[in-house]
The first five atom37 places (N, CA, C, CB, O) and aatype in JSON, in Angstrom:
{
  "aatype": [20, 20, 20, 20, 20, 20, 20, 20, 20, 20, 20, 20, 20, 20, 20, 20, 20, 20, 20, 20, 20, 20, 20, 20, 20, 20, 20, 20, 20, 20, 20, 20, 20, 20, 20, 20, 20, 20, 20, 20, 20, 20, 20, 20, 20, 20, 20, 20, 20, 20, 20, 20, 20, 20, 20, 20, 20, 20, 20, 20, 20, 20, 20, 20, 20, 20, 20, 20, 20, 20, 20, 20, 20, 20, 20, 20, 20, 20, 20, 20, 20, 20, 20, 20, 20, 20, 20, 20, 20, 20, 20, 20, 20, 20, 20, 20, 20, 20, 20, 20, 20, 20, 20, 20, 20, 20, 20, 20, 20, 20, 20, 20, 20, 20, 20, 20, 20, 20, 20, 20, 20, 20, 20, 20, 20, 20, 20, 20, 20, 20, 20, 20, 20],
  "atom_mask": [
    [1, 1, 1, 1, 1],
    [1, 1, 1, 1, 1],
    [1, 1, 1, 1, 1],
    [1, 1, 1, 1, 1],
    [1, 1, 1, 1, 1],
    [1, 1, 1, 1, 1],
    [1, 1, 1, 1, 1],
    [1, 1, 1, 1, 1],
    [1, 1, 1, 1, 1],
    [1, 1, 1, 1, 1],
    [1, 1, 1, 1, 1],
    [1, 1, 1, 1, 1],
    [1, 1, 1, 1, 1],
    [1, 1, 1, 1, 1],
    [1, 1, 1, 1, 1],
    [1, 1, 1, 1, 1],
    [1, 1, 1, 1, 1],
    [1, 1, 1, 1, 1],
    [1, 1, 1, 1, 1],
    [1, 1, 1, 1, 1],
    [1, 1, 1, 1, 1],
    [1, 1, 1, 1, 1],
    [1, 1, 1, 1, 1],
    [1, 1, 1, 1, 1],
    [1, 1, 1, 1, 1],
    [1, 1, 1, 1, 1],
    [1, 1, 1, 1, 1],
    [1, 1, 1, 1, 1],
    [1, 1, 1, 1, 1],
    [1, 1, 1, 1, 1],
    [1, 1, 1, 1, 1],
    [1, 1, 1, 1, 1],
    [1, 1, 1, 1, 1],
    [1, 1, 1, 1, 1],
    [1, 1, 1, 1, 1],
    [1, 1, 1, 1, 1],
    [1, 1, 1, 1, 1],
    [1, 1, 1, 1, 1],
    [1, 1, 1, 1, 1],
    [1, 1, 1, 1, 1],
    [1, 1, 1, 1, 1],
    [1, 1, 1, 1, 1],
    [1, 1, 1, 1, 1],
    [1, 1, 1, 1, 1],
    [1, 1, 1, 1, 1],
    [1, 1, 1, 1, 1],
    [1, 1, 1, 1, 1],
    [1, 1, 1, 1, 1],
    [1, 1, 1, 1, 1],
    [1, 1, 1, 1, 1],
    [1, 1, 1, 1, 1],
    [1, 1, 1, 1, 1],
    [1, 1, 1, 1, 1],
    [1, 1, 1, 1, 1],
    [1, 1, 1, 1, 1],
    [1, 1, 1, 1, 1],
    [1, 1, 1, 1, 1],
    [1, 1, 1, 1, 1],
    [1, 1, 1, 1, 1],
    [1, 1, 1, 1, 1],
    [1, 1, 1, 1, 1],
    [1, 1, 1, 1, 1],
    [1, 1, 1, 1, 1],
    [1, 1, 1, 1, 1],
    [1, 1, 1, 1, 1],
    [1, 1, 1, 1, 1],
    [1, 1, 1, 1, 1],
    [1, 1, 1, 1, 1],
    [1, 1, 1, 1, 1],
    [1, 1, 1, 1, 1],
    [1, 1, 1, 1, 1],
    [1, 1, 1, 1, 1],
    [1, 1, 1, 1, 1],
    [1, 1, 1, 1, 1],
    [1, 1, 1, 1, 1],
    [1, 1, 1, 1, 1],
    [1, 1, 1, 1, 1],
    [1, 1, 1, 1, 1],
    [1, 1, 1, 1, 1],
    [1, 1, 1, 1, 1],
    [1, 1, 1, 1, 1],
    [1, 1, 1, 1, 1],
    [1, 1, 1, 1, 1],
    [1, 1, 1, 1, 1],
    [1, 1, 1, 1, 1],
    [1, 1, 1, 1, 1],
    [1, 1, 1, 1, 1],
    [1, 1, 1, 1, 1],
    [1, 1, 1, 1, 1],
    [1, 1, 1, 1, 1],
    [1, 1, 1, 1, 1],
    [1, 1, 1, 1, 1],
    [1, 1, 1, 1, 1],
    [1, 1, 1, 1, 1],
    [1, 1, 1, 1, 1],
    [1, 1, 1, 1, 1],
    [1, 1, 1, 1, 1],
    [1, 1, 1, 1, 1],
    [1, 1, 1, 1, 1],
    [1, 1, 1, 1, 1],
    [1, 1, 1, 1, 1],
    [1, 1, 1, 1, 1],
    [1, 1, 1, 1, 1],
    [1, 1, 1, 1, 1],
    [1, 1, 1, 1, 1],
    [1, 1, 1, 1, 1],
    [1, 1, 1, 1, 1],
    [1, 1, 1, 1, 1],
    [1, 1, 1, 1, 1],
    [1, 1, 1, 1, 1],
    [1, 1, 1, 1, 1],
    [1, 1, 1, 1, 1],
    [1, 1, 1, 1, 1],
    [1, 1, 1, 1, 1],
    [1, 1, 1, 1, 1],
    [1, 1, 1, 1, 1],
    [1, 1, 1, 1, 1],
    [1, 1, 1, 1, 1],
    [1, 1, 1, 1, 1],
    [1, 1, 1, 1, 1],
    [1, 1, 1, 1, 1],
    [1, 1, 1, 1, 1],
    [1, 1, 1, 1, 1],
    [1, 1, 1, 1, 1],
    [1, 1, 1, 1, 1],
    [1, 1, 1, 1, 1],
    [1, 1, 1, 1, 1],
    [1, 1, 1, 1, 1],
    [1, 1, 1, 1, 1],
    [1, 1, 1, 1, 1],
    [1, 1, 1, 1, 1],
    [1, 1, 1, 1, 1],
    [1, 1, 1, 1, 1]
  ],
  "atom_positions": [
    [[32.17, -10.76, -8.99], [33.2, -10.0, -9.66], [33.59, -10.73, -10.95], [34.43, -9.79, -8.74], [33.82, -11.93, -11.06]],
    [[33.63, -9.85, -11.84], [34.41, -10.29, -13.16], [35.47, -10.33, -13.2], [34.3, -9.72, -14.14], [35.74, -9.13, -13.09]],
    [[36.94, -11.12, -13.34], [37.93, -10.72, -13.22], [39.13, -10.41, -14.43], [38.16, -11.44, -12.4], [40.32, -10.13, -14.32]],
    [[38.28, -10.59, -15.58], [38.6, -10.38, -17.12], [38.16, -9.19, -17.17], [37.95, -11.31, -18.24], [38.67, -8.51, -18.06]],
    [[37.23, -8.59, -16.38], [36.62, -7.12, -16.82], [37.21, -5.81, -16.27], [35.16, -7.03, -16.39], [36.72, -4.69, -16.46]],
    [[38.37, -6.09, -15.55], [39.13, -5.2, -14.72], [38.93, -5.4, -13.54], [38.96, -3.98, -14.91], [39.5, -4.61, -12.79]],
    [[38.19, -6.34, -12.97], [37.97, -6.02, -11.28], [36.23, -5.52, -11.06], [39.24, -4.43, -10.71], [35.78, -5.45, -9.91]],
    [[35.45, -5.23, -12.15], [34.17, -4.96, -12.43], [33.27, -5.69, -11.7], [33.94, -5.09, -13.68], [32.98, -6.75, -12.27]],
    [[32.84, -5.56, -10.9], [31.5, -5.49, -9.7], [30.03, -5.64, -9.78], [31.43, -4.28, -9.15], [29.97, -4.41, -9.72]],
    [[29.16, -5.89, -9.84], [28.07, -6.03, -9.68], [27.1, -5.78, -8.34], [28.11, -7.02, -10.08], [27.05, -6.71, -7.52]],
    [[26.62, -5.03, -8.17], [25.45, -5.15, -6.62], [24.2, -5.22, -7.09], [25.36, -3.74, -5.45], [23.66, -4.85, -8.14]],
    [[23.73, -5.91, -5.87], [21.57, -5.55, -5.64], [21.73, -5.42, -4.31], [20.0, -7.12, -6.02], [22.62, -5.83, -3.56]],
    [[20.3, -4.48, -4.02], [20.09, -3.28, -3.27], [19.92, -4.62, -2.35], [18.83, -1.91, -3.61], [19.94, -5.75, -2.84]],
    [[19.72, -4.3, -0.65], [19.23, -5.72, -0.22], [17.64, -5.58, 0.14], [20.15, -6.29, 1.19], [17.06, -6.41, 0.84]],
    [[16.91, -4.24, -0.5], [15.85, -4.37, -0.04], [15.33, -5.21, -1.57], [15.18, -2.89, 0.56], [14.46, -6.02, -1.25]],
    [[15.57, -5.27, -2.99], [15.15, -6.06, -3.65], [15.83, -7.36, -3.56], [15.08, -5.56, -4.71], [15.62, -8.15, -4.49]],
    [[16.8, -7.81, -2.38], [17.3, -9.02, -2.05], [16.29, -9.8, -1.33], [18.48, -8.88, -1.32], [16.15, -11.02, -1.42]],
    [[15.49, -8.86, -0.48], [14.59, -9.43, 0.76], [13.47, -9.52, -0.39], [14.23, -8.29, 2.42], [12.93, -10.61, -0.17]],
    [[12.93, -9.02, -1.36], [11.97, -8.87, -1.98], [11.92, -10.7, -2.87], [12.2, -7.31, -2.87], [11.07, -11.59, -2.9]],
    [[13.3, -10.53, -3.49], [13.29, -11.75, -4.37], [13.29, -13.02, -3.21], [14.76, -11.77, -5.51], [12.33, -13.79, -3.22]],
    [[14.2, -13.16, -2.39], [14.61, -14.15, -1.12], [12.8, -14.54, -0.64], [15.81, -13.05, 0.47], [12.43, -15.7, -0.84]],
    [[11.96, -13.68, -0.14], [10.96, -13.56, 0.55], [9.85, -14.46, -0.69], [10.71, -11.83, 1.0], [9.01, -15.26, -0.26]],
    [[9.95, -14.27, -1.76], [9.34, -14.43, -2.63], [9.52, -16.14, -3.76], [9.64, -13.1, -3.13], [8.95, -16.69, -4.7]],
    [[10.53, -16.33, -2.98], [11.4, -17.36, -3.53], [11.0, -18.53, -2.71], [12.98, -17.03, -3.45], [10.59, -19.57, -3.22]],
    [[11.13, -18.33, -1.32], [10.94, -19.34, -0.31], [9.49, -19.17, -0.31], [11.72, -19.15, 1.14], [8.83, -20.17, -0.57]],
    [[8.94, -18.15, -0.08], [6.89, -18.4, -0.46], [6.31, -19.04, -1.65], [6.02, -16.91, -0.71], [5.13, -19.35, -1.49]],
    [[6.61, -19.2, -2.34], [6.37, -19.31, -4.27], [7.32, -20.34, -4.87], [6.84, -17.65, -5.25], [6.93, -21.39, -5.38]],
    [[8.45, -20.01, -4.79], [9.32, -20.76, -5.07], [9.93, -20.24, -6.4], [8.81, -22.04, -5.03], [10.74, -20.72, -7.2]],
    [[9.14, -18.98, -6.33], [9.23, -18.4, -7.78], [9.55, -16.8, -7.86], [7.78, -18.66, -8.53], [9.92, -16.33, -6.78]],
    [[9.49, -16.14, -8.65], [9.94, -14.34, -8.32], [8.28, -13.91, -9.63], [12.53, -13.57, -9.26], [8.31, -13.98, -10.86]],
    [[7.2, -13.55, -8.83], [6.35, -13.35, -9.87], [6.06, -11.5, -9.8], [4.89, -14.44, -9.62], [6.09, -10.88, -8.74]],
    [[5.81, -10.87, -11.14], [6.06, -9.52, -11.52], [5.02, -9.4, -12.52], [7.54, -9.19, -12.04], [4.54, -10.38, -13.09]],
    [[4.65, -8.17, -12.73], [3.34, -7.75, -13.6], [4.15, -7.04, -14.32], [1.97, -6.93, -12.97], [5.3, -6.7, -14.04]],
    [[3.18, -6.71, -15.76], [3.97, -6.31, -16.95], [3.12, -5.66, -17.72], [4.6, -7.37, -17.7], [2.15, -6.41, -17.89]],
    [[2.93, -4.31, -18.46], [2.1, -3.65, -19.03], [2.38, -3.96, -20.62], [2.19, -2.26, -18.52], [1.37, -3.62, -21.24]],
    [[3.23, -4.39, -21.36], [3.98, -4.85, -22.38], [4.36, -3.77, -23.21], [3.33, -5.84, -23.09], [3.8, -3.53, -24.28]],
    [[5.3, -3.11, -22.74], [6.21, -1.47, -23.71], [7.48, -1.91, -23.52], [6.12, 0.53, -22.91], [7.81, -2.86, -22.8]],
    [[8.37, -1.06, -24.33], [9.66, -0.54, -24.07], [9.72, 0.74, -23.7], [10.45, -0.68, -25.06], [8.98, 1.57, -24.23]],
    [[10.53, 1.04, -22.82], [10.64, 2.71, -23.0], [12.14, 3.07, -22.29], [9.16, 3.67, -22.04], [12.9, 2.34, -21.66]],
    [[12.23, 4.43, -22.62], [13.27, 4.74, -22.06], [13.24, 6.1, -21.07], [14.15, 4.79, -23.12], [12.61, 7.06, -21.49]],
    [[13.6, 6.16, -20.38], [13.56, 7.04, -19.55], [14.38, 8.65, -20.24], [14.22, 6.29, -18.25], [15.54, 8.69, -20.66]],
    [[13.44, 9.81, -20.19], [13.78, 11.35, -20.96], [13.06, 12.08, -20.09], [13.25, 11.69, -22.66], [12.11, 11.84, -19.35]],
    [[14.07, 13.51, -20.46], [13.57, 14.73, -19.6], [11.98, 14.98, -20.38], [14.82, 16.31, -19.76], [11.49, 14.48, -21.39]],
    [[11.38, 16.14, -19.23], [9.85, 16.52, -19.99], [10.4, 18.12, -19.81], [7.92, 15.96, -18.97], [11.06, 18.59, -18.88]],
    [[10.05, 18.59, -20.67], [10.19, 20.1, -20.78], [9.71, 20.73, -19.12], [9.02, 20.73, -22.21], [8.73, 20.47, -18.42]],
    [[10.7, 21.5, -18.96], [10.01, 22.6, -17.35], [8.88, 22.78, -17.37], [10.4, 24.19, -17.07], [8.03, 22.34, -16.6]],
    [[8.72, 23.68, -18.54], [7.23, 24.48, -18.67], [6.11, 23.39, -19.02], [7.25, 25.74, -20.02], [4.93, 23.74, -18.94]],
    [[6.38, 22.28, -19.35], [5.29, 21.42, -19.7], [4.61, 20.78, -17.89], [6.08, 20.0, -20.95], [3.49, 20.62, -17.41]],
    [[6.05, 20.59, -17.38], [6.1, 20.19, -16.14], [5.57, 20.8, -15.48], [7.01, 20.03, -15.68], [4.56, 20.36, -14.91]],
    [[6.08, 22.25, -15.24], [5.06, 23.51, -14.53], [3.54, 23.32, -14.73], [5.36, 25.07, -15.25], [2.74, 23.24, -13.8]],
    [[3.25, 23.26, -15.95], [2.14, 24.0, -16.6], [1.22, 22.77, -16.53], [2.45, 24.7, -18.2], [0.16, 23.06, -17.09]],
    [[1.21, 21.65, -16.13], [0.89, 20.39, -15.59], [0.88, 20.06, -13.95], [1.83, 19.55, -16.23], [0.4, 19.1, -13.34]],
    [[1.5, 21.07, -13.53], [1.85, 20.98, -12.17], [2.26, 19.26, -11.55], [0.5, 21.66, -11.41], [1.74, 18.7, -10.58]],
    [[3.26, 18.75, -12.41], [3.56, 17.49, -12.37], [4.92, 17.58, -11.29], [3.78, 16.89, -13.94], [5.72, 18.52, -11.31]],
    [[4.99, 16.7, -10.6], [5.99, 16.3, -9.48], [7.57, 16.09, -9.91], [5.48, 14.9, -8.87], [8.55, 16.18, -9.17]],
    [[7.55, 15.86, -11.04], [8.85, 15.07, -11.63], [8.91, 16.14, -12.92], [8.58, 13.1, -12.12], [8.03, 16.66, -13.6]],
    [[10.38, 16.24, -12.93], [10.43, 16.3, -14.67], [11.23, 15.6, -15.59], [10.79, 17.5, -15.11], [11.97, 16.01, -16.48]],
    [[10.91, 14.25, -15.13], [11.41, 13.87, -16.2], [9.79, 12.0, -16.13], [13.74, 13.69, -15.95], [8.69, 11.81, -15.62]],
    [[10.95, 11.06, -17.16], [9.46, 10.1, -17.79], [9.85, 8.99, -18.15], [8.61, 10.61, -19.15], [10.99, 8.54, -18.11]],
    [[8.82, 8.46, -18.54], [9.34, 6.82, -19.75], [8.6, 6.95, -20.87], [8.87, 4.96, -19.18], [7.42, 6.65, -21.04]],
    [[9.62, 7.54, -21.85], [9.05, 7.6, -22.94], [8.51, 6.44, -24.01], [9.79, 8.28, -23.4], [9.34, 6.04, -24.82]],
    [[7.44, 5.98, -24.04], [7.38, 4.47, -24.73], [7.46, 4.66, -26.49], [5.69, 3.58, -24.24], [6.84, 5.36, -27.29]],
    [[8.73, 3.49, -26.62], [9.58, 3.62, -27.72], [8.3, 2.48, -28.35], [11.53, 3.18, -27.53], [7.97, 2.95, -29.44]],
    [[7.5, 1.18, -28.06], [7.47, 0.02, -28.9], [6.2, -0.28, -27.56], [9.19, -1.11, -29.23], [6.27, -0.11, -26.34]],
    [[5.36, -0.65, -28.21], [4.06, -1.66, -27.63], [3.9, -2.37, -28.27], [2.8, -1.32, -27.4], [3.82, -2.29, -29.49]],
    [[3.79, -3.41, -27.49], [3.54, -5.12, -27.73], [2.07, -5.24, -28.37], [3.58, -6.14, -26.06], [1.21, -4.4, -28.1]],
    [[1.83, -6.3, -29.21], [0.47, -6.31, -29.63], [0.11, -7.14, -28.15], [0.09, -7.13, -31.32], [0.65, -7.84, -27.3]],
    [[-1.38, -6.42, -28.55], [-1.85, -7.64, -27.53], [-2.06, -6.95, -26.14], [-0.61, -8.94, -27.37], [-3.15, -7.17, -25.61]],
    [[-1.05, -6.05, -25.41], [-0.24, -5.83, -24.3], [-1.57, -4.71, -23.45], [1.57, -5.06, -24.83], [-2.39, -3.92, -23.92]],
    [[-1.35, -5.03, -22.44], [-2.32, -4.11, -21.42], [-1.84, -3.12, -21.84], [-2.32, -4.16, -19.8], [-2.74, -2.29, -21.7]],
    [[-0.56, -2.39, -22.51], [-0.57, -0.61, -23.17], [-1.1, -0.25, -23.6], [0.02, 0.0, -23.85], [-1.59, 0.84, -23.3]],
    [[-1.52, -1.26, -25.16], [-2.15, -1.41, -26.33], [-3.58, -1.14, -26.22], [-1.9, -2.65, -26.84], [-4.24, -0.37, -26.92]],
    [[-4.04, -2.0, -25.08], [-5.57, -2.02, -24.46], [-5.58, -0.9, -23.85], [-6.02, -3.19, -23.43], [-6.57, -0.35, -24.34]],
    [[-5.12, -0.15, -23.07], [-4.89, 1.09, -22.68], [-5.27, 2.09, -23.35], [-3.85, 1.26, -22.5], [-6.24, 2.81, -23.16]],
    [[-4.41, 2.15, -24.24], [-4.19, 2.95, -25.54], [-2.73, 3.87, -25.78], [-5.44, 3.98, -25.6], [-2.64, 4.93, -26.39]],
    [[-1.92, 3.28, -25.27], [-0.39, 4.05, -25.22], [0.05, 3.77, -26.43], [0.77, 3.55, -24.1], [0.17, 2.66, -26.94]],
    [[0.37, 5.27, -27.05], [1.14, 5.24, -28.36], [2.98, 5.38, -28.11], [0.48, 6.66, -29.32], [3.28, 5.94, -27.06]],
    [[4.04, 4.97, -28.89], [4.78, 5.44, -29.12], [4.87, 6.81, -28.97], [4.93, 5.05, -29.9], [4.11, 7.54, -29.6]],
    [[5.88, 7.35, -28.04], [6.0, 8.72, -27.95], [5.45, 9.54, -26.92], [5.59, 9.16, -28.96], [5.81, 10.67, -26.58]],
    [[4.19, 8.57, -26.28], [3.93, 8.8, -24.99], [4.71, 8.82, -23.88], [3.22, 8.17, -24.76], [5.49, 7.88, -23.7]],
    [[4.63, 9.8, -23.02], [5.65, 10.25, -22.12], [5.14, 9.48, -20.66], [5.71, 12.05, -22.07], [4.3, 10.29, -20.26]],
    [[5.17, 8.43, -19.72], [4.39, 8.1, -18.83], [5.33, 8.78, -17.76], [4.0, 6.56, -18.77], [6.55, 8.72, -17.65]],
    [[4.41, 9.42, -17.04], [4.92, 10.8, -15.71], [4.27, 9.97, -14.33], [3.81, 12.95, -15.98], [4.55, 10.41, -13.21]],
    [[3.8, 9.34, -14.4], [2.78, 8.55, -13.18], [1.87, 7.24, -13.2], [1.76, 9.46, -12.84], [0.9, 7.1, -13.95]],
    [[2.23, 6.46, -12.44], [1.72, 4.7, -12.44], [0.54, 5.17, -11.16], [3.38, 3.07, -11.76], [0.8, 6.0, -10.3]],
    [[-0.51, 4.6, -11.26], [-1.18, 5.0, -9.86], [-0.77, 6.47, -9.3], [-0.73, 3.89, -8.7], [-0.16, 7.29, -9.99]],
    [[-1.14, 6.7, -8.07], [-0.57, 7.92, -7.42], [1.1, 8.16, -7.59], [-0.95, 7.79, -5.85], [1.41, 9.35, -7.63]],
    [[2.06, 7.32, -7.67], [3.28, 7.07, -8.06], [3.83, 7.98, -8.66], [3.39, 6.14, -8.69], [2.7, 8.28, -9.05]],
    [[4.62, 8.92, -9.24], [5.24, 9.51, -9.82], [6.67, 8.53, -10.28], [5.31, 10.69, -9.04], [7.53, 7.91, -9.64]],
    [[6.43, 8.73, -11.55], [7.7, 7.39, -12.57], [8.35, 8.98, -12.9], [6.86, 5.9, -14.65], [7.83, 9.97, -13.42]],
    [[9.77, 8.72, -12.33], [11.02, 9.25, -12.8], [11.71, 8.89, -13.93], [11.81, 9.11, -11.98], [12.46, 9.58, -14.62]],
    [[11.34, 7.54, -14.07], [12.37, 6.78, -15.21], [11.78, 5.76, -15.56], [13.8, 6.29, -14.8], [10.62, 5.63, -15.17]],
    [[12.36, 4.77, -16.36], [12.03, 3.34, -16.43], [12.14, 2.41, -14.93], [13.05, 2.75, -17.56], [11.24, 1.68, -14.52]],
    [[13.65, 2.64, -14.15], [13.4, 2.24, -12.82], [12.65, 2.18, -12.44], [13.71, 2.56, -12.1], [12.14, 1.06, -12.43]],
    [[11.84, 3.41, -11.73], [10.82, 3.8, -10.61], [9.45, 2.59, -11.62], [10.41, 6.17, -10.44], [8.75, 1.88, -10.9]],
    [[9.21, 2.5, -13.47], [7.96, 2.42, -13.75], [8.21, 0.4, -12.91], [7.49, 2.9, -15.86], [7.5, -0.25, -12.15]],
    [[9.58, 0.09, -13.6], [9.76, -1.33, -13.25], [9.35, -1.76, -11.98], [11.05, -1.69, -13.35], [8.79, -2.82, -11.71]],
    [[9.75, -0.62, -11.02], [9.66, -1.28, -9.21], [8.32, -1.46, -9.13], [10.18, -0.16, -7.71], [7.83, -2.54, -8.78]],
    [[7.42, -0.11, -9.55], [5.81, -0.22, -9.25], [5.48, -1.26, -9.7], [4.86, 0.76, -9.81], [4.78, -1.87, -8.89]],
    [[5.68, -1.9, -10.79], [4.65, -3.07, -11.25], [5.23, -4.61, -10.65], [4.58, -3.1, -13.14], [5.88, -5.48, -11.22]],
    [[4.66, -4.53, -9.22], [5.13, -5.39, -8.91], [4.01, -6.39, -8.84], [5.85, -5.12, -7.95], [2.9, -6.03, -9.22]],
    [[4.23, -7.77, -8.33], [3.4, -8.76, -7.99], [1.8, -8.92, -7.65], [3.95, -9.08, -7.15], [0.94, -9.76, -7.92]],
    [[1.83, -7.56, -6.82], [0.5, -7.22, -6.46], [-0.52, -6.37, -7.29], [0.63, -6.63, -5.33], [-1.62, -5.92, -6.94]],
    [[0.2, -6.25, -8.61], [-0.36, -5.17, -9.35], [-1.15, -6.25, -10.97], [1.22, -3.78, -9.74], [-1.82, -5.9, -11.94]],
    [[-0.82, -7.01, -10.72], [-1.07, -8.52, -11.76], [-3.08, -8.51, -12.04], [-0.39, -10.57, -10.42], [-3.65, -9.57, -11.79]],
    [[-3.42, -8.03, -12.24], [-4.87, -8.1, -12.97], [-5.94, -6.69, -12.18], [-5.69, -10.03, -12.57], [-7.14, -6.41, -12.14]],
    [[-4.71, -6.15, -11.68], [-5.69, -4.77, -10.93], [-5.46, -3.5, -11.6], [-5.27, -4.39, -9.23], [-4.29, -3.17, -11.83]],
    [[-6.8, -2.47, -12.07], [-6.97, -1.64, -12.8], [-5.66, -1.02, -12.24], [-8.32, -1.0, -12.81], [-5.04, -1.47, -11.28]],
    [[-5.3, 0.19, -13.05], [-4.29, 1.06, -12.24], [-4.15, 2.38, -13.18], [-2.7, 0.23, -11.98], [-3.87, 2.06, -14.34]],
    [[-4.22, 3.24, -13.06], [-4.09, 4.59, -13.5], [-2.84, 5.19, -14.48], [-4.08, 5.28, -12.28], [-2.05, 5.48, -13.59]],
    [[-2.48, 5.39, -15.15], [-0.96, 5.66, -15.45], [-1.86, 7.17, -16.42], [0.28, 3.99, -16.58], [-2.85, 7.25, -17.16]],
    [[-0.64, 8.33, -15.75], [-0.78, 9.17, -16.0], [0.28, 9.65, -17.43], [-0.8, 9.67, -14.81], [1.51, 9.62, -17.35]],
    [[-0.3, 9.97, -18.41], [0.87, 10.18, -19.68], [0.67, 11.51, -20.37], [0.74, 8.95, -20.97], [-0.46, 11.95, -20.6]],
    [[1.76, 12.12, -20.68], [1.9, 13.45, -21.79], [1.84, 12.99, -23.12], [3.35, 14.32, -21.7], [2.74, 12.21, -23.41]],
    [[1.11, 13.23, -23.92], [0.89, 13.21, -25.38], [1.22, 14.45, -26.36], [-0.48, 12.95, -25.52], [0.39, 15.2, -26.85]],
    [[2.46, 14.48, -26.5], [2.63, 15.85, -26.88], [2.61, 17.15, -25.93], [1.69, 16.01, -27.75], [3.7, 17.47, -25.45]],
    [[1.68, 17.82, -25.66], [1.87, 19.05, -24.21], [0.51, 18.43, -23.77], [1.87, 21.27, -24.54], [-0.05, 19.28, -23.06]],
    [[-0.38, 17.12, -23.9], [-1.42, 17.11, -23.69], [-1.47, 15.84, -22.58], [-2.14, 17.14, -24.93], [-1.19, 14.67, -22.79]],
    [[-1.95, 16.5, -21.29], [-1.89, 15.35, -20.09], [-3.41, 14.17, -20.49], [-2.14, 16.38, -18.13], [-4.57, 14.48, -20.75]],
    [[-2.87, 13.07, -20.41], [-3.92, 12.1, -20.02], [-4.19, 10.86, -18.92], [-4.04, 11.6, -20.99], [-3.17, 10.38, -18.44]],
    [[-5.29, 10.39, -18.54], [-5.3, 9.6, -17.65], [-5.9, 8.55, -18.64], [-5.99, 10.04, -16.34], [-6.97, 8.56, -19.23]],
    [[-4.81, 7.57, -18.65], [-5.45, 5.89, -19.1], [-5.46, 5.1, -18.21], [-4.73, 5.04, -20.11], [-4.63, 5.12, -17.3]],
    [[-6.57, 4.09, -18.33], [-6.78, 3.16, -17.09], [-5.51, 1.56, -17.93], [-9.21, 2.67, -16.83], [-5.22, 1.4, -19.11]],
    [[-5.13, 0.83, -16.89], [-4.38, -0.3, -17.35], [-4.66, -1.54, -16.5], [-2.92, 0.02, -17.35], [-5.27, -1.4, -15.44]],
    [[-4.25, -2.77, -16.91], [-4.47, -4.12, -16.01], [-3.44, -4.63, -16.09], [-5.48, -5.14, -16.33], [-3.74, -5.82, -16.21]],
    [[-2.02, -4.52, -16.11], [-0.8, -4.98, -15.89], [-1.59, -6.43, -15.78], [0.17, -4.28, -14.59], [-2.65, -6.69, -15.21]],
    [[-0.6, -7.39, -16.6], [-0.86, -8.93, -16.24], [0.52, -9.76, -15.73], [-1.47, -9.73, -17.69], [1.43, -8.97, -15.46]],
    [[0.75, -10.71, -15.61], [1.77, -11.3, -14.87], [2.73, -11.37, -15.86], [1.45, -12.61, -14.2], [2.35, -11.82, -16.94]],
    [[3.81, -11.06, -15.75], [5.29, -10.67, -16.63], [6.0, -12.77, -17.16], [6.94, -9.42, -14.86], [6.25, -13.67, -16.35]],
    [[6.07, -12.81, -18.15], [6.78, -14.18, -18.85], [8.26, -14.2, -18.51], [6.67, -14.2, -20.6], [9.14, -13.37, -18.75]],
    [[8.32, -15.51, -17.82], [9.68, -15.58, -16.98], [10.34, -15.42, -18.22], [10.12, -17.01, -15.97], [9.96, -15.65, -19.37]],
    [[11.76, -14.83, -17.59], [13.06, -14.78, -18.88], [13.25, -15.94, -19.06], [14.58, -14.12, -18.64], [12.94, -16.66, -18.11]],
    [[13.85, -16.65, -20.39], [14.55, -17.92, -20.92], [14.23, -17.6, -22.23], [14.06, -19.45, -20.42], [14.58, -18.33, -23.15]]
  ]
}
């Protein structure tokens, strides 16, 4: 609790408690894969959604790719809408963050993206994410 902030709160879920805890005492470390974008999570048009017969309607729209970055190698432009990681359906930036987890660190993986009204399948190799500091 903050107590300058009004009484303002903070939680984590405890299934990413058991995730980090579990991972901490094995490793000693919290290790995560990383495709190298920004994005933000936006609606996708109905009819694009329909007409795609896509699960979700909404995405992570990628604002910025990293040089260098398994996106880049991919081929994800700015403005690309990503609707699906693997079989996965990405709702948001959340859902894209949870998928790329630990086990996903040098293994091909599918990410499904809208390019304008135009669906594509790019292949990716997520690599291991650079601790924060």
């Amino acid at each position: 609790m903050i107590m300058p902030a009004q009484g303002i709160c903070f939680a984590i879920a405890i299934n990413t408690v058991k995730l980090v805890a579990g991972q901490l005492i094995r490793e000693g470390r919290v290790r995560r894969s990383a495709i190298g974008l920004a994005g933000q999570s936006v609606p996708v048009a109905r009819r694009v959604a329909r007409f795609h017969r896509l699960p979700v309607e909404s995405g992570v729209r990628v604002e910025m790719v990293e040089p260098d970055s398994p996106a880049q190698g991919a081929g994800l432009s700015p403005g690309d809408v990503i609707v699906a990681f693997g079989e996965s359906p990405v709702r948001g930036i959340d859902d894209l963050q949870a998928l790329l987890t630990d086990k996903e660190v040098g293994v091909e993986s599918s990410l499904t993206v809208l390019r304008g009204v135009e669906r594509l399948h790019l292949k990716v190799v997520p690599r291991e994410s650079k601790p924060a500091g």
